[in-house]
C-alpha atoms as an extended CHARMM CRD file, in Angstrom:
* protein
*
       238  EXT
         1         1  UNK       CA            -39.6420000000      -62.0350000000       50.9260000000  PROA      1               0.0000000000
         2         2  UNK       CA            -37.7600000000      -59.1350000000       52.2080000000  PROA      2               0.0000000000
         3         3  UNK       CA            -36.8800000000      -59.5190000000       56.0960000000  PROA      3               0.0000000000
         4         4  UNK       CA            -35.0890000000      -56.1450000000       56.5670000000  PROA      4               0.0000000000
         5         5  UNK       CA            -35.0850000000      -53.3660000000       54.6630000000  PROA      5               0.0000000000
         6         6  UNK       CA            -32.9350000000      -50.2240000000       55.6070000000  PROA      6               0.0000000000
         7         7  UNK       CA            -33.2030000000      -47.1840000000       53.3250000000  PROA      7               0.0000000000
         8         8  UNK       CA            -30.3980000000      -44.3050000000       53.9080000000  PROA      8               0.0000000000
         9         9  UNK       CA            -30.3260000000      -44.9550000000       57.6510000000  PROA      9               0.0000000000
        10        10  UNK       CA            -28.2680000000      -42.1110000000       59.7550000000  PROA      10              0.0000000000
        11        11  UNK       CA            -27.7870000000      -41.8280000000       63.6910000000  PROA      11              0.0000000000
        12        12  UNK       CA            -26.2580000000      -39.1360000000       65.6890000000  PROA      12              0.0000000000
        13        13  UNK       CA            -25.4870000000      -38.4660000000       69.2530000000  PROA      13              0.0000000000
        14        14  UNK       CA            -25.5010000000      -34.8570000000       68.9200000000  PROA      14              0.0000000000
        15        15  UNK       CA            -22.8980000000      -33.8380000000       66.7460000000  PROA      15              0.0000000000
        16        16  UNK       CA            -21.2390000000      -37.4820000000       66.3510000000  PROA      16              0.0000000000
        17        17  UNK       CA            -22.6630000000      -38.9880000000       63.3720000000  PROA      17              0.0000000000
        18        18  UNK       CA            -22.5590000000      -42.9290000000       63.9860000000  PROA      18              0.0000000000
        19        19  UNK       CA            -24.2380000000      -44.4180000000       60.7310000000  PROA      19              0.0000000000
        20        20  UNK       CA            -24.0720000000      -41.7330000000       57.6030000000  PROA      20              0.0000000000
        21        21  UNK       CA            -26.9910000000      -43.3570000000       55.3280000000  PROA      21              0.0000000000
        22        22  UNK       CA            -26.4260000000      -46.8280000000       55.1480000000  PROA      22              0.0000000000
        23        23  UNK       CA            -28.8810000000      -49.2380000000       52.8410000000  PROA      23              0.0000000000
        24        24  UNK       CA            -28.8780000000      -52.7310000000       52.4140000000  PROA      24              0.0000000000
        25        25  UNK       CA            -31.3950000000      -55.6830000000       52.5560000000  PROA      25              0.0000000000
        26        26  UNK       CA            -31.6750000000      -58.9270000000       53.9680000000  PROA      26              0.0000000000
        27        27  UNK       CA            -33.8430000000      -61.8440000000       52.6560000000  PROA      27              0.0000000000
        28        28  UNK       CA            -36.1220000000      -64.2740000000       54.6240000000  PROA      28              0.0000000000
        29        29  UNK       CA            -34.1110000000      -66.8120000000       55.7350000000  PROA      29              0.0000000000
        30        30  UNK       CA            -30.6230000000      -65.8500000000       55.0580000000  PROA      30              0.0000000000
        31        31  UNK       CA            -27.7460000000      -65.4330000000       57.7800000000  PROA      31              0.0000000000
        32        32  UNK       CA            -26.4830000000      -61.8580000000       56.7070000000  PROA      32              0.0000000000
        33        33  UNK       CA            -23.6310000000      -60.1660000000       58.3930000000  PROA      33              0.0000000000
        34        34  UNK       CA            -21.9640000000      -57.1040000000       59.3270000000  PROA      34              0.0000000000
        35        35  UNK       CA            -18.4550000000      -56.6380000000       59.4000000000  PROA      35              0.0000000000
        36        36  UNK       CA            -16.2150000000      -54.2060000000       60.4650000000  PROA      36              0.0000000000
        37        37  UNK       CA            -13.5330000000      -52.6770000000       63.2410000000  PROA      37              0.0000000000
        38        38  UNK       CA            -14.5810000000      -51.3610000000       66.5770000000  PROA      38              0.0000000000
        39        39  UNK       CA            -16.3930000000      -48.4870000000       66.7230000000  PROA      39              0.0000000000
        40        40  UNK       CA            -18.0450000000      -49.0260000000       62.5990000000  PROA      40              0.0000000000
        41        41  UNK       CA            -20.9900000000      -48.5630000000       63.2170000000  PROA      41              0.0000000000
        42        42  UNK       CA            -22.2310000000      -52.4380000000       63.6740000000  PROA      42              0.0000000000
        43        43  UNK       CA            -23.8190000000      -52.6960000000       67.2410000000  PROA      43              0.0000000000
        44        44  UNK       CA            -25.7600000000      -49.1770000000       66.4900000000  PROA      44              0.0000000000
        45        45  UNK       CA            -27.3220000000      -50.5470000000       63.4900000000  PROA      45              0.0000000000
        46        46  UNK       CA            -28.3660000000      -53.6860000000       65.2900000000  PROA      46              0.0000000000
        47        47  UNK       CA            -29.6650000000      -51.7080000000       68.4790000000  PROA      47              0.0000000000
        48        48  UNK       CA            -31.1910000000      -49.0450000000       66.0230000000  PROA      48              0.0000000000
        49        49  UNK       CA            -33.0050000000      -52.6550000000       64.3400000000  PROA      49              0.0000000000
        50        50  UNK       CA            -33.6450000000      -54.2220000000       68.0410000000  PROA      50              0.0000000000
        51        51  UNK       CA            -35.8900000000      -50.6510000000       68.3030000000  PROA      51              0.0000000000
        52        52  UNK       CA            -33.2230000000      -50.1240000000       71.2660000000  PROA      52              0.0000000000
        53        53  UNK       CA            -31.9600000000      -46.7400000000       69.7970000000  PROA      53              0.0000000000
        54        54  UNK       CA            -34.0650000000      -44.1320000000       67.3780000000  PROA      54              0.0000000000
        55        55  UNK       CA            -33.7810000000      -43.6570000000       64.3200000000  PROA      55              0.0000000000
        56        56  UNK       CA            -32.3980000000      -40.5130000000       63.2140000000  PROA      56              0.0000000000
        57        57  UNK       CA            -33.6510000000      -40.4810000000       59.7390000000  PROA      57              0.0000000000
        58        58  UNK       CA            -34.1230000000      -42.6930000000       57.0580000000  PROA      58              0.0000000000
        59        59  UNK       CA            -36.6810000000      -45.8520000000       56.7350000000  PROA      59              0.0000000000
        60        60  UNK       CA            -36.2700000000      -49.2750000000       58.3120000000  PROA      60              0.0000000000
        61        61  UNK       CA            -38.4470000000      -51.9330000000       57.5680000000  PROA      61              0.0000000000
        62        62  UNK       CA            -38.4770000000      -55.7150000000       59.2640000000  PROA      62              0.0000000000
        63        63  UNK       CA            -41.1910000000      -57.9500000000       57.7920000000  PROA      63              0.0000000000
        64        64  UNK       CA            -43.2010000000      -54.9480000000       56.4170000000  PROA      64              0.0000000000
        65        65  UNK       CA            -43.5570000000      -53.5600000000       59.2510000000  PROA      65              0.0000000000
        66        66  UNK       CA            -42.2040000000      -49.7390000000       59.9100000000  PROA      66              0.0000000000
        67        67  UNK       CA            -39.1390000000      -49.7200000000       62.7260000000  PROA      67              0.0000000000
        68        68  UNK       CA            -40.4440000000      -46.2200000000       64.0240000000  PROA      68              0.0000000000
        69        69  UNK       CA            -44.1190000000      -46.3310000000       63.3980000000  PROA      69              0.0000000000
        70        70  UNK       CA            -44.5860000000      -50.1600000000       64.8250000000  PROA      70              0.0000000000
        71        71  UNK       CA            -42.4250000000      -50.7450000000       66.8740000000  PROA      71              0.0000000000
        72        72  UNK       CA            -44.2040000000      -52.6250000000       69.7250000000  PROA      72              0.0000000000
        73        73  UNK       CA            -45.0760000000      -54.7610000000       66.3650000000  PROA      73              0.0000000000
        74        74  UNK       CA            -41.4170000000      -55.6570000000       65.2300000000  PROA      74              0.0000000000
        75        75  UNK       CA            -40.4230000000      -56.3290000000       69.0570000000  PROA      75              0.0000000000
        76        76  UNK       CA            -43.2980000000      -59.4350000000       68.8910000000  PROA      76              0.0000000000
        77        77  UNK       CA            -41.2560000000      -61.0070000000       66.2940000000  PROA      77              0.0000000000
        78        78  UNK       CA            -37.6060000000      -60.4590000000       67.1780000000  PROA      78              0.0000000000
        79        79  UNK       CA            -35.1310000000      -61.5240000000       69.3920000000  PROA      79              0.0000000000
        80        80  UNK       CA            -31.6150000000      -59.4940000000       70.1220000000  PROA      80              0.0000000000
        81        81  UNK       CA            -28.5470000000      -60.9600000000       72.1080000000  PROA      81              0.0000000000
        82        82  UNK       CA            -26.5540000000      -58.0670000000       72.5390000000  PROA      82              0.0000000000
        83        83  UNK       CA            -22.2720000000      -59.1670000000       73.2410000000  PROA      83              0.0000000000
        84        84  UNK       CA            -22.2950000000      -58.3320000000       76.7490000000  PROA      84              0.0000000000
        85        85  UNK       CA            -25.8230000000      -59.7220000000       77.8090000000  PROA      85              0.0000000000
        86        86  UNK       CA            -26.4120000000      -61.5550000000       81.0370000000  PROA      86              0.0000000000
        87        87  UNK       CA            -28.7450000000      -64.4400000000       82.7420000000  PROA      87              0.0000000000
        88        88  UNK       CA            -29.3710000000      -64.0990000000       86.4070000000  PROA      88              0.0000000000
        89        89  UNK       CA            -26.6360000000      -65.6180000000       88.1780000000  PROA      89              0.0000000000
        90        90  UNK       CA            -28.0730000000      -67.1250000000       90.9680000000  PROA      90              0.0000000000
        91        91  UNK       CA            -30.6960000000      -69.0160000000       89.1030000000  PROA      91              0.0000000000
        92        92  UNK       CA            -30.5390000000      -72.5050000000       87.5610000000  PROA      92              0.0000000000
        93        93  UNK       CA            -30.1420000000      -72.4560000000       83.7460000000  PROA      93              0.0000000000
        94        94  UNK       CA            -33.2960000000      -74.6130000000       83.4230000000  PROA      94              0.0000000000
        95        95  UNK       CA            -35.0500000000      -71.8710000000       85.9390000000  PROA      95              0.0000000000
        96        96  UNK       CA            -33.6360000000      -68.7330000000       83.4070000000  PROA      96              0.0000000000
        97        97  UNK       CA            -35.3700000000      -70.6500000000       80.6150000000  PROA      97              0.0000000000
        98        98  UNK       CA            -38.3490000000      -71.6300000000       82.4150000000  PROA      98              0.0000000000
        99        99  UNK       CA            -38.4260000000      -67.1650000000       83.0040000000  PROA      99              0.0000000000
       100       100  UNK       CA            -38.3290000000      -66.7920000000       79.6900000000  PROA      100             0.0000000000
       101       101  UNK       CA            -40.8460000000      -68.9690000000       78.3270000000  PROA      101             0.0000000000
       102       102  UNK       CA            -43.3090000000      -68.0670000000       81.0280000000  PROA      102             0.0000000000
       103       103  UNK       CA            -42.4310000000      -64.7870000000       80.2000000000  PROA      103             0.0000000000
       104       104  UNK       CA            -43.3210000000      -64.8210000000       76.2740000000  PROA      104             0.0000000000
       105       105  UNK       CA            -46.3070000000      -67.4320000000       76.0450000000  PROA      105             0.0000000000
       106       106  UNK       CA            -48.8820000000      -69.0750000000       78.3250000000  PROA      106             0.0000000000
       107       107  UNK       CA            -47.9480000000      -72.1000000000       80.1600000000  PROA      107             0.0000000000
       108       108  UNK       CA            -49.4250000000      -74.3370000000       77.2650000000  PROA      108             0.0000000000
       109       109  UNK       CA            -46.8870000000      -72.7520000000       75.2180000000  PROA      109             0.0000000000
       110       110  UNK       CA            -44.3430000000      -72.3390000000       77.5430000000  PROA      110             0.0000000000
       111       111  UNK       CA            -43.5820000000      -75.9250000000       77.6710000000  PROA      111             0.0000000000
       112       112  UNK       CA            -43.0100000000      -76.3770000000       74.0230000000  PROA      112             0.0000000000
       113       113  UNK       CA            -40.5780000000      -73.2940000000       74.1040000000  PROA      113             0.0000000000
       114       114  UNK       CA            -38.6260000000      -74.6150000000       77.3330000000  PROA      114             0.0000000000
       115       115  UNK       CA            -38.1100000000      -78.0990000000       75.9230000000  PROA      115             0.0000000000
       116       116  UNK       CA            -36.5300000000      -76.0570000000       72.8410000000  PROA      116             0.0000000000
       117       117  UNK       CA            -34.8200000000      -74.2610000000       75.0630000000  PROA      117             0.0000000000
       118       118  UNK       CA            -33.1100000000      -76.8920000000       76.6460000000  PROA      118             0.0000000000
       119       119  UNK       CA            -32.2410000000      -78.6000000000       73.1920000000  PROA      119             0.0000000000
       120       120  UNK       CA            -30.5650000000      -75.8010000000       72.2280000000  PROA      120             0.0000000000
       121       121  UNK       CA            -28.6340000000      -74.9520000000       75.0270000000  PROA      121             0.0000000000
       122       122  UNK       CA            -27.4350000000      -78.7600000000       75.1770000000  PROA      122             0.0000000000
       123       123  UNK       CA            -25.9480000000      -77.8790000000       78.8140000000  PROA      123             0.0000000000
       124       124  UNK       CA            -26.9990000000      -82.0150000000       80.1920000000  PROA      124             0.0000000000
       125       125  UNK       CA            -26.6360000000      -82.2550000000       83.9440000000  PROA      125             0.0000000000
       126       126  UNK       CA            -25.6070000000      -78.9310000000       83.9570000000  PROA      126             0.0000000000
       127       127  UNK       CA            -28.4510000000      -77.1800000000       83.0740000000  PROA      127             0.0000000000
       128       128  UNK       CA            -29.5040000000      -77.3150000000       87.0660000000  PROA      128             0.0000000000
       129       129  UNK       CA            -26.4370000000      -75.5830000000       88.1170000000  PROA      129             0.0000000000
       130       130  UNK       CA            -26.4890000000      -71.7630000000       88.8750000000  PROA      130             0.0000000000
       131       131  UNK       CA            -25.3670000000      -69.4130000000       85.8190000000  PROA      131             0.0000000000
       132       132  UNK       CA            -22.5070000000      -68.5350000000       88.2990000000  PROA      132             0.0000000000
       133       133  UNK       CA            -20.4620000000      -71.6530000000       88.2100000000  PROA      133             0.0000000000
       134       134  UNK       CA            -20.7720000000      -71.7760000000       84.3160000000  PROA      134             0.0000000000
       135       135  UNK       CA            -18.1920000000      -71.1490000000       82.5370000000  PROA      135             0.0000000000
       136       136  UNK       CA            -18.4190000000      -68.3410000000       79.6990000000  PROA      136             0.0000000000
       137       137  UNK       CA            -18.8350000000      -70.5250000000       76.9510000000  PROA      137             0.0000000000
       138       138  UNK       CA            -21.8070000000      -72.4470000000       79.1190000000  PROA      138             0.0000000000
       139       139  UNK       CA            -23.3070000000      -69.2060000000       79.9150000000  PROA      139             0.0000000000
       140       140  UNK       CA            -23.6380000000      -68.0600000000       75.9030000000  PROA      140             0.0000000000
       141       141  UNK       CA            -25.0690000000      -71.6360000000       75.0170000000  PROA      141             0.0000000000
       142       142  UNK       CA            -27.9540000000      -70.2960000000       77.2360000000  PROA      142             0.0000000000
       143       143  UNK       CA            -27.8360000000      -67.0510000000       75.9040000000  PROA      143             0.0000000000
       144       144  UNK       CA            -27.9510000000      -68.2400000000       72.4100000000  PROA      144             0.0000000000
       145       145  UNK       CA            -30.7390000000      -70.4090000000       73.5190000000  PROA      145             0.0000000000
       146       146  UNK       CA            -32.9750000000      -67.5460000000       75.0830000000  PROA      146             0.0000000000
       147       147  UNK       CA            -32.8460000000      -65.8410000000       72.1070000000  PROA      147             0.0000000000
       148       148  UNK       CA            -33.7890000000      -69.0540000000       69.8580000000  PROA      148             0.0000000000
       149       149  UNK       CA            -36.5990000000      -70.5090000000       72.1440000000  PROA      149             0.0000000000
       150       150  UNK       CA            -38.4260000000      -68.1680000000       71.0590000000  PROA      150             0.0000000000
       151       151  UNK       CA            -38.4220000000      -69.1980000000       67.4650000000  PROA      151             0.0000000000
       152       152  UNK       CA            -38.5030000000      -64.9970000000       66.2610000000  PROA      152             0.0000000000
       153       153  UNK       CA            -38.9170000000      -64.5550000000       62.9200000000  PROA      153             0.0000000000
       154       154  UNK       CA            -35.4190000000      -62.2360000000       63.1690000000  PROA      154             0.0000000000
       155       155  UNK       CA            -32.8330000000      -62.9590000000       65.2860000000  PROA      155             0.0000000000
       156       156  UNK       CA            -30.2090000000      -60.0950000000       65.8460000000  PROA      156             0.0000000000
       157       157  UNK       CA            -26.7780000000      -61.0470000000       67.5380000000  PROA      157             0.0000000000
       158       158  UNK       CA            -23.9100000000      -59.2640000000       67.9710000000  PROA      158             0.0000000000
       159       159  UNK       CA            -20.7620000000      -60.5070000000       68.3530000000  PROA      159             0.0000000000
       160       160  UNK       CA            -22.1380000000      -64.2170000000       68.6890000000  PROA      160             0.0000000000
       161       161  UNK       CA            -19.1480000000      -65.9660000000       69.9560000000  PROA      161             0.0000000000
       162       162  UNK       CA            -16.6540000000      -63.3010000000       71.2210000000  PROA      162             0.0000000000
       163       163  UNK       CA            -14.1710000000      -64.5540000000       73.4820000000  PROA      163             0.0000000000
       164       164  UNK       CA            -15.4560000000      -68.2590000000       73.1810000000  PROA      164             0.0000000000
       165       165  UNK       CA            -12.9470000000      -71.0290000000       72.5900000000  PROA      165             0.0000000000
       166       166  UNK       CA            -13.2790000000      -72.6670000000       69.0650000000  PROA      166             0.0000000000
       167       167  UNK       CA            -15.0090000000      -75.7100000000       70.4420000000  PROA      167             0.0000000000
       168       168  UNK       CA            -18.0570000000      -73.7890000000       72.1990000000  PROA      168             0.0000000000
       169       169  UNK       CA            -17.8380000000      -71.2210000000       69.0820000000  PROA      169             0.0000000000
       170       170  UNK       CA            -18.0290000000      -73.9210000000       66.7750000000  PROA      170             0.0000000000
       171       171  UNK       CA            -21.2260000000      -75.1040000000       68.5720000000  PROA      171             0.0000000000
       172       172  UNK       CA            -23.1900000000      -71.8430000000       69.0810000000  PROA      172             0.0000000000
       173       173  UNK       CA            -22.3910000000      -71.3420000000       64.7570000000  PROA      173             0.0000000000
       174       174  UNK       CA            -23.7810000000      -74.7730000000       64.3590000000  PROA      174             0.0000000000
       175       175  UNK       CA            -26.8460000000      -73.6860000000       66.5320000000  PROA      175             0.0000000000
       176       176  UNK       CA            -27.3610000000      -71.1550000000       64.5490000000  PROA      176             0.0000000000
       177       177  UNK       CA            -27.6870000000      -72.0570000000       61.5430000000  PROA      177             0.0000000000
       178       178  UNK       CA            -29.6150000000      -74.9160000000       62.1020000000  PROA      178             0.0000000000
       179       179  UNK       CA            -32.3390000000      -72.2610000000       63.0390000000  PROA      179             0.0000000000
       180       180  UNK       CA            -32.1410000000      -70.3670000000       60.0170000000  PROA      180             0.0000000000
       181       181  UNK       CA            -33.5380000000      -74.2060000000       58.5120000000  PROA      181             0.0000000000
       182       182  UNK       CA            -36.3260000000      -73.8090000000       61.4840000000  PROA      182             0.0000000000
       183       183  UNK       CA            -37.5240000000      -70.5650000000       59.9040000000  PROA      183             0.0000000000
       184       184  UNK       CA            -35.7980000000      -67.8300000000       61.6290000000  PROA      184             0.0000000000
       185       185  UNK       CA            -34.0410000000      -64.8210000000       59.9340000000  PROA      185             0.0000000000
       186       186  UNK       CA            -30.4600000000      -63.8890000000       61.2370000000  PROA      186             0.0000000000
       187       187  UNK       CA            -28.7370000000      -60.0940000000       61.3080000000  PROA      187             0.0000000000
       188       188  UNK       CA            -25.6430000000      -60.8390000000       63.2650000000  PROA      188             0.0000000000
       189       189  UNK       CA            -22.3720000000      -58.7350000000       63.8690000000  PROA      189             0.0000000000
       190       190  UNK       CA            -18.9940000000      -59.4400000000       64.3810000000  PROA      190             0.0000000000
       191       191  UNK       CA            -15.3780000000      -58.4360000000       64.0530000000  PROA      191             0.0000000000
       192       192  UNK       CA            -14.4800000000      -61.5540000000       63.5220000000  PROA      192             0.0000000000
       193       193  UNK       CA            -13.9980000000      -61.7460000000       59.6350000000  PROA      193             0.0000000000
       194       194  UNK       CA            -13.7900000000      -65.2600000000       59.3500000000  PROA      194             0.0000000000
       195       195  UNK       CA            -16.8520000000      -66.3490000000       61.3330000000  PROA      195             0.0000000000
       196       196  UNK       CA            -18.5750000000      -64.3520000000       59.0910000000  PROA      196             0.0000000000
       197       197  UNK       CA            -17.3080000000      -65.8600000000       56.0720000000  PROA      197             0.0000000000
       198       198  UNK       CA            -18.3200000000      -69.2660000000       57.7000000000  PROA      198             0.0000000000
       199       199  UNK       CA            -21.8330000000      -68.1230000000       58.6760000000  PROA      199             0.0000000000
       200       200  UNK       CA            -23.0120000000      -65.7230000000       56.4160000000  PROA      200             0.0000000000
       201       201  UNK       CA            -24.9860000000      -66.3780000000       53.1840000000  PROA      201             0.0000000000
       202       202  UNK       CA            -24.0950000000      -62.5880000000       52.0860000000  PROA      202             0.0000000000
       203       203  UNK       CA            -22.1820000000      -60.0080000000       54.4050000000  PROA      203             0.0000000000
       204       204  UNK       CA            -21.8170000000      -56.3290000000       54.5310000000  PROA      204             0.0000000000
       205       205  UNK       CA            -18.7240000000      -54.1390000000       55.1480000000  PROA      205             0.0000000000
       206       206  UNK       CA            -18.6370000000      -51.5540000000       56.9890000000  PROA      206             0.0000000000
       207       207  UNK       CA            -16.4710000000      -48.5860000000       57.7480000000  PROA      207             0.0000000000
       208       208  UNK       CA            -17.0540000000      -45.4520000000       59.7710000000  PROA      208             0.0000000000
       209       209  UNK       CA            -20.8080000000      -45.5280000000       59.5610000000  PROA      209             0.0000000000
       210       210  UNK       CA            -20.4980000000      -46.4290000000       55.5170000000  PROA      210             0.0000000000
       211       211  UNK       CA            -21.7020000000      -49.6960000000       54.0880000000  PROA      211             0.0000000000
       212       212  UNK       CA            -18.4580000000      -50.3700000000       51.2230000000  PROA      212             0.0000000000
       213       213  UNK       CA            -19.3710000000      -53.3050000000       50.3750000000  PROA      213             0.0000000000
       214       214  UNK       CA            -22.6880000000      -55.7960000000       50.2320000000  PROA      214             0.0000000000
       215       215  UNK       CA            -22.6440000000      -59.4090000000       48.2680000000  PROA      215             0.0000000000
       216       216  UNK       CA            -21.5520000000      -63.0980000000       48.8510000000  PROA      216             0.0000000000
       217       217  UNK       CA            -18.2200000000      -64.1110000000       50.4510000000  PROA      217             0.0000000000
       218       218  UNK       CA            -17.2780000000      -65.5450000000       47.5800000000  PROA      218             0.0000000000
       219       219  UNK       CA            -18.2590000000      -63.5050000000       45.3030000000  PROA      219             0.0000000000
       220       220  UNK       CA            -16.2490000000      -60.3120000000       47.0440000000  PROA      220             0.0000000000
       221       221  UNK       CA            -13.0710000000      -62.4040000000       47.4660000000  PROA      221             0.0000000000
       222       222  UNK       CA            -13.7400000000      -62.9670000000       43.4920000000  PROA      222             0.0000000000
       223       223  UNK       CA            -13.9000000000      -59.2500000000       42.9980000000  PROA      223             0.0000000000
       224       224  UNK       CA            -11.0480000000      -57.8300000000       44.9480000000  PROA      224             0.0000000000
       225       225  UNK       CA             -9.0020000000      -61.4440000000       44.2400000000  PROA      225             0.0000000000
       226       226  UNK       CA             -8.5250000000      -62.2340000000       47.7930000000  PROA      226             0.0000000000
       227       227  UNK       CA             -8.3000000000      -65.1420000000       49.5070000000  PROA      227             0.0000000000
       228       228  UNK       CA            -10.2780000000      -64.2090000000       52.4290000000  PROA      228             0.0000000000
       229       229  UNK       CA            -12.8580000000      -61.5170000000       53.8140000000  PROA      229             0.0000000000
       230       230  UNK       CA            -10.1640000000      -59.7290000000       55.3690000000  PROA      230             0.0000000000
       231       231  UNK       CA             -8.5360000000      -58.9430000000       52.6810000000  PROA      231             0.0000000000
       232       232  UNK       CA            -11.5250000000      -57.8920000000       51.0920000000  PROA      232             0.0000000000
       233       233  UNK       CA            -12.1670000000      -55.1000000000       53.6590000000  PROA      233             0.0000000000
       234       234  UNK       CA             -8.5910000000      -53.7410000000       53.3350000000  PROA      234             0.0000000000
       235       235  UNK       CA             -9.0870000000      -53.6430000000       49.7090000000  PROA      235             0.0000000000
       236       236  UNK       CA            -12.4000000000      -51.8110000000       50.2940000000  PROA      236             0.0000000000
       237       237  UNK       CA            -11.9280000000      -49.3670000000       52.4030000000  PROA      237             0.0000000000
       238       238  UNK       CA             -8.5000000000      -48.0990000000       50.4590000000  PROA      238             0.0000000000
C-alpha cells in the first residue's frame, strides 16, 4: 500500500517559492528520507505533511486520505517530532508520558501506551527526574518516545538525532527502526547524509525546493559510482 503520496506539491510565502512541484511516494512500512542542505526545502515538506503548513497547490495523500480535505483525519494517525521540539521541563519524564497517553486514549488505553512509552525511552531510574536535569540526548529518547507511544501509522521526524553524540544517535536509529517492524511508516529528514544512508530503505534528494533524485542508497551510489550518498548529491545537483 501507498503511505504517502505527493503529486506536484508547491509552497510559497508570498513571493518565495519554498517547494517548486515536488512528487514522490512512500510505501507502507518503509523508512524513506529526505536529504538535502539547509534551507532545501525538507522541514516545509514535512510540516506541509504534519498538516502544520497549507498546501499551496498540488495533491498530498497519506493513507488515502486527502492532506487538505481531511485533515483532522490524517492528524488521528500521525505523529511529527519536529528538530527543535520540547517536553515540559519541570515535569518528570514518566509524568510527560503519562500527559501524553492520557492525552490520546482513555485510561484503559493509556496504560498500554505509557508502558510503551517507557520501553522506548529506556531512561531506567531516570525516567523520574525532571526533563531539566536531562541531558540532550536523554531529553530526545523521550521525544522519540512521545512520538512512538503512540504507535501512528506515519511517523514524521526531522532531523532525528541532530546534535546527539553517536552513542544516543545510534540508539534513537535503533528505536526507530525497530518500529517500522511494529507497523509504523517513517518520513524523516536530515542533513545528515550518512544517517540516511543507514536508515533509509529509499531516500530522496533534494535541492532548492526540487526533488533530483528518488531510489535506494545503493542503487544511486551505483548510478553516479559513488561511494557514498554525499557524493551522490554533488553529482546530482551539478
Amino acid at each position: 500500500m501507498i503511505a504517502i503520496q505527493v503529486n506536484n506539491l508547491t509552497k510559497s510565502y508570498g513571493q518565495f517559492v519554498a517547494l517548486r512541484g515536488i512528487t514522490f511516494e512512500v510505501q507502507e512500512g518503509e523508512v524513506f528520507g529526505l536529504i538535502g542542505p539547509n534551507g532545501a526545502g525538507k522541514t516545509t515538506t514535512l510540516r506541509v505533511l504534519a498538516t502544520l503548513l497549507e498546501v499551496t497547490s498540488g495533491e498530498v495523500k497519506i493513507f488515502g486520505l486527502d492532506l487538505v480535505k481531511e485533515a483532522d483525519e490524517v492528524r488521528k494517525i500521525i505523529s511529527y517530532l519536529p528538530e527543535d521540539a520540547g517536553a515540559y521541563k519541570n515535569m518528570t519524564g514518566r509524568a510527560y508520558l503519562e500527559f501524553i497517553a492520557e492525552f490520546f486514549h482513555a485510561k484503559n488505553e493509556g496504560d498500554a501506551m505509557l508502558e510503551r512509552g517507557l520501553q522506548i525511552a529506556h531512561l531506567a531510574e531516570r525516567i523520574d527526574d525532571k526533563v531539566e536535569t536531562y541531558s540532550k540526548g536523554m531529553a530526545r529518547r523521550l521525544l522519540v518516545a512521545r512520538a512512538l507511544m503512540i504507535a501512528p501509522k506515519m511517523a514524521i521526524l526531522d532531523e532525528l538525532t541532530s546534535g546527539l553524540d553517536v552513542l544516543n544517535a545510534r540508539e534513537i536509529r535503533r528505536t526507530v527502526k525497530k518500529a517500522t517492524t511494529e507497523g509504523t511508516t517513517v518520513l524523516l529528514s536530515s542533513h545528515n547524509m550518512l544517517e540516511v544512508e543507514l536508515m533509509c530503505d529509499r531516500i530522496a534528494l533534494i535541492d532548492d525546493g526540487r526533488i533530483v533524485e528518488i531510489g535506494t542508497p545503493a542503487a544511486l551510489k551505483q548510478k553516479y559510482h559513488a561511494a557514498n550518498i554525499e557524493e551522490v548529491f554533488v553529482e546530482a545537483v551539478k
